[in-house]
N, C-alpha and C positions, 0 to 999 in steps of 0.2 A: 656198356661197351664203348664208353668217348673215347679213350686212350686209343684202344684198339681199333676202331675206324676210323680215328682221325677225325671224330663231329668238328664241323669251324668253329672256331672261338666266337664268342661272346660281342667282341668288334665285329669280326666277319659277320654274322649274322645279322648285325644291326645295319653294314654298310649295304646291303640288299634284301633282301625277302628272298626264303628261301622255303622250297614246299620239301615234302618227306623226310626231312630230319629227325630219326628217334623217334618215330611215329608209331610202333609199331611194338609188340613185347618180344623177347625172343622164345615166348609159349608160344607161340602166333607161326601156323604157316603160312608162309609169304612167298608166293612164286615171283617169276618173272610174268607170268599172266596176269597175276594180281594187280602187278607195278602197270603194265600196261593198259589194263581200266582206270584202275585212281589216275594216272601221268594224263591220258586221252581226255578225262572229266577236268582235270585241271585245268589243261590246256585249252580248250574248250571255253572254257571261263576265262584265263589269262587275255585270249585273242581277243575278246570281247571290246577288252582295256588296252591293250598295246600291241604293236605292229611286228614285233619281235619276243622272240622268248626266249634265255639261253638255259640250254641246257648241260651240263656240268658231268662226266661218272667217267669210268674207268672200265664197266665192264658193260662188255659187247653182248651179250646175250640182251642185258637188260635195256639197249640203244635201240639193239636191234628191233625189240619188242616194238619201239615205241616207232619205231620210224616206218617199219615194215608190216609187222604185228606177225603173232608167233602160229604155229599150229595149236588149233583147239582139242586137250586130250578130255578124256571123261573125267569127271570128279574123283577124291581118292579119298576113301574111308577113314577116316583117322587111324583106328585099327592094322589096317593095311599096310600105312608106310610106317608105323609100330613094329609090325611084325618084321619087317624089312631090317628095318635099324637095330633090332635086335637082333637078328640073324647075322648082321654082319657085327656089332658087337662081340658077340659070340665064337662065331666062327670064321669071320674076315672075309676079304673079301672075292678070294677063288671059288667059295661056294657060290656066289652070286652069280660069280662072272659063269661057272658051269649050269647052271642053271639056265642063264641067258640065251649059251651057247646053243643050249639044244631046244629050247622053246622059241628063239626067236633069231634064228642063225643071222638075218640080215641084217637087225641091230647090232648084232657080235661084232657084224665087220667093219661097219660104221663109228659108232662112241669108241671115247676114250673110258676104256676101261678098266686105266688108273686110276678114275674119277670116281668115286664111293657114291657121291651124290648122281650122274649120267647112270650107272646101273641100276642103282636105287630104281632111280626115275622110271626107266625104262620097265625093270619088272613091276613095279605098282600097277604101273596102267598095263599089263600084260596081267596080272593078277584081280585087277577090278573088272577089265571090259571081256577078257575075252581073248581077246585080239593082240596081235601083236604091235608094237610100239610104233615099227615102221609105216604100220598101216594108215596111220596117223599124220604123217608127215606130209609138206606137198599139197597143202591144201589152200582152193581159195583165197587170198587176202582180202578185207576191206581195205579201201580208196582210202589215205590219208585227207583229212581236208587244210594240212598246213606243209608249204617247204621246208625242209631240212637242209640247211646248208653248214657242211660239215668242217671243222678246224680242228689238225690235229697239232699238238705240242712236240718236240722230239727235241733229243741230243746227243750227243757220242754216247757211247754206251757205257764207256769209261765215267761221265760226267753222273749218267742215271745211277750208277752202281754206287758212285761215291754218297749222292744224297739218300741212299736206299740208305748206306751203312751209318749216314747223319740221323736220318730218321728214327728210326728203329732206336739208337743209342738214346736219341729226347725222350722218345716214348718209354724208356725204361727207365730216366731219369725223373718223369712225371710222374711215373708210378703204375706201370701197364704191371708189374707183378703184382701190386698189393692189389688192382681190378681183376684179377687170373684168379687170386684168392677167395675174393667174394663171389666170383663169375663158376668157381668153381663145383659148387653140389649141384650145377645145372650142367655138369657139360658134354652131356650126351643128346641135348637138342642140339638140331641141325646147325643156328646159327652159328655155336660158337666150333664146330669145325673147319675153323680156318686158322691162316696164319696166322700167327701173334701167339695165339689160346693153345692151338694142340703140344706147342713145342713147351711152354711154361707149365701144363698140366703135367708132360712127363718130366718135369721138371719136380715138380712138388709130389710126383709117386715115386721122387727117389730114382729114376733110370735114368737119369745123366744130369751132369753139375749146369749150374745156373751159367756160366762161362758158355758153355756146350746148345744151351736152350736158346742165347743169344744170338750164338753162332749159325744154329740153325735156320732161325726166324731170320733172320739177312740173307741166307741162302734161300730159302723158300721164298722169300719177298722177290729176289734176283729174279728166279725161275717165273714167278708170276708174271713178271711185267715184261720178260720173253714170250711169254704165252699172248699176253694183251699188244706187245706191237705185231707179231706173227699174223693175230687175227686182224686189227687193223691196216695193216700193209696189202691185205687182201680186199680194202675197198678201196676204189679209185674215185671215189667222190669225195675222199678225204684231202684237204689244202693244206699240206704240212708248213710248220713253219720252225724252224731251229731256236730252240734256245742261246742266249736271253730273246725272248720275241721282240719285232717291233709291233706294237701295239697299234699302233696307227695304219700299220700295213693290213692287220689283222682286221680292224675295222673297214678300210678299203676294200676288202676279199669278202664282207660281208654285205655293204654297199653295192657291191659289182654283182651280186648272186640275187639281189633283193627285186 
């Protein structure tokens, strides 16, 4: 999956150290819990050695984990979130979400349940424990024992949209179809349900021209990184700073916090 997540080059990696890159197989379930033990051990170790550690991602669930830490659900069968993904497979995803509604009405009202993966989620552990999903929620945290001082990047939206449509065209210039190819007798693991993969898969069953699969993957991309400043804009410990940054000012904000 390089193409499609964008792994750093070969320079980039060598100009820093960098931990959980392609670590991991896409057999492999990997929660945001997961990432929150391995990131905590790491970290842990990092501080040993140095005063600072930056941390780098895109998605807030998995930030959040790490700064906050997340609610602890029960284990899930393998089996279980099987049955699950083959159900919606099958039958998509309003059986889920009906199902949801009546076993567990106040997770109904809460998730996004356009999200195949949040309903999933929600009935597994409503199918393993017992209990309802919400039950779960709201609990306890452990004490961090490092600061988090947060820098966000921004810029017109105009600006983001145009390097979305940049993007996307490299990556298919690199060769994100012939990765979709190979990527493809697996693509009903979890991983590859994301942008990039779903729009080229229907692409290669023949339900719309490679011009159209393009086309999508940039709209889907748009729509993502609405979703990612939406949630960010919702934390106020966050120090935005406008594209092109000044870097110097960036490390000054992180000086001042330290």
């Amino acid at each position: 999956m390089s193409i499609g997540t964008a792994v750093p080059s070969a320079e980039e990696l060598k100009a820093a150290e960098h931990y959980f890159i392609q670590h991991r197989s896409i057999h492999e379930n990997y929660s945001a819990g997961d990432f929150e033990k391995e990131a905590l051990a790491k970290l842990r170790k990092l501080f040993e050695k140095y005063d600072k550690v930056v941390m780098v991602g895109g998605s807030g669930l998995y930030l959040k984990a790490v700064f906050e830490g997340l609610d602890h659900f029960p284990e899930i069968k393998p089996e279980t979130r099987e049955n699950l993904n083959r159900a919606y497979q099958k039958n998509g995803l309003l059986s889920l979400v009906e199902e949801l509604q009546k076993a567990d009405p106040e997770s109904f009202e809460k998730i996004d349940l356009s999200n195949p993966q949040r309903v999933i989620r929600a009935l597994e552990v409503l199918r393993e424990s017992g209990k309802a999903y919400s039950t779960f929620l709201n609990q306890p945290k452990d004490k961090r024992f490092f600061k988090p001082i947060k820098i966000g990047l921004t810029a017109e939206r105009q600006i983001i949209y145009d390097r979305i449509e940049k993007r996307v065209d490299l990556m298919m210039e690199e060769g994100l179809l012939e990765e979709a190819k190979k990527l493809e007798p697996n693509r009903n693991v979890q991983a590859l349900n994301t942008v990039g993969y779903k729009e080229l898969f229907s692409y290669l069953d023949g339900e719309i021209s490679l011009e159209t699969a393009v086309e999508e993957i940039k709209k889907n991309t748009r729509r993502f990184a609405k979703r990612q400043l939406t949630w960010f804009r919702k934390d106020n410990q966050i120090k935005w700073f406008e594209q092109p940054a000044d870097f110097e000012k960036v490390i000054e904000e992180v000086e001042s916090q330290s």
